[in-house]
C-alpha positions in Angstrom: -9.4 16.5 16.5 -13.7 16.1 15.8 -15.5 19.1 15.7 -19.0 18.2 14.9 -21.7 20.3 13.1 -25.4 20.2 14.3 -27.7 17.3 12.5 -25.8 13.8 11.8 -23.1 15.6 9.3 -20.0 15.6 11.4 -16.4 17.1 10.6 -12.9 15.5 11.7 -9.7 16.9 11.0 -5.9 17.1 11.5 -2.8 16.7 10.6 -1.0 13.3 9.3 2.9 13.3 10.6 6.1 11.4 10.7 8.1 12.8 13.3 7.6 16.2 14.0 7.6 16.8 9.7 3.8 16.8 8.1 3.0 14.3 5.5 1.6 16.4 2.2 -0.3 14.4 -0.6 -1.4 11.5 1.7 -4.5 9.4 1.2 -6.5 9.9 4.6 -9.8 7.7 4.7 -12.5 7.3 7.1 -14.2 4.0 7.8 -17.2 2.7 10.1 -17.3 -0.5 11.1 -19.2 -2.6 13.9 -22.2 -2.3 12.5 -24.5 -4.5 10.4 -23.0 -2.7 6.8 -19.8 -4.7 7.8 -17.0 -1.8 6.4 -18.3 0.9 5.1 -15.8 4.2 3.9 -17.5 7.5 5.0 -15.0 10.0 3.5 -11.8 10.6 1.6 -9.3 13.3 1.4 -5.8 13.9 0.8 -3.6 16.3 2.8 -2.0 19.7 2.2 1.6 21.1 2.3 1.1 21.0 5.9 -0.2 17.5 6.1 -3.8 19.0 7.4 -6.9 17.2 6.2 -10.8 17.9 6.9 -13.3 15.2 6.3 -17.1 16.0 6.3 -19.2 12.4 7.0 -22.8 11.5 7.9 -22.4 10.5 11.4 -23.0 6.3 11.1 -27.0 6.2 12.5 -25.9 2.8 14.5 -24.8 3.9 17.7 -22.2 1.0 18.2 -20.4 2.1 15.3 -16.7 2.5 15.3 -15.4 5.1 13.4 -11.5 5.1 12.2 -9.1 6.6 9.6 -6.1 5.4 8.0 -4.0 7.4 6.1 -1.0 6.1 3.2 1.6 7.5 1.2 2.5 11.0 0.4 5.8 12.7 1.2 7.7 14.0 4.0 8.1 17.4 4.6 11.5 17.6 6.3 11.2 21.1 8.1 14.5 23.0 7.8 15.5 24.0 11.4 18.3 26.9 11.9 21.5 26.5 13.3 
């Protein structure tokens, strides 16, 4: 999910998951690339109990630019279903 703000600060966010269980505690980054800064990192953040994260970032002013996150590590957290 992007939601973006008005000016060139943008905002992306969402959830990291393995399954249908949210990742908490994991790394998620956000990269630009394409352009003539080679790699460039735009934002960091880590997730919540609920694996959510929210990254505000200066939109990249090169309008080729490829935006793209990764995220690593962090733990599982294995939803108990009822029986």
């Amino acid at each position: 999910m992007i939601s973006c703000d008005s000016g060139n600060r943008d905002n992306i966010s969402g959830h990291v998951m393995t399954g249908d269980d949210p990742i908490a505690q994991s790394n998620v980054t956000l990269f630009s690339t394409g352009t003539s800064h080679s790699i460039e990192t735009l934002g960091s953040t880590q997730t919540d109990a609920d694996g959510f994260y929210s990254i505000s970032y200066d939109h990249p002013s090169e309008p080729e630019a490829v935006i793209y996150l990764t995220a690593g590590g962090g733990a599982p957290e294995v939803v108990q279903q009822g029986i």
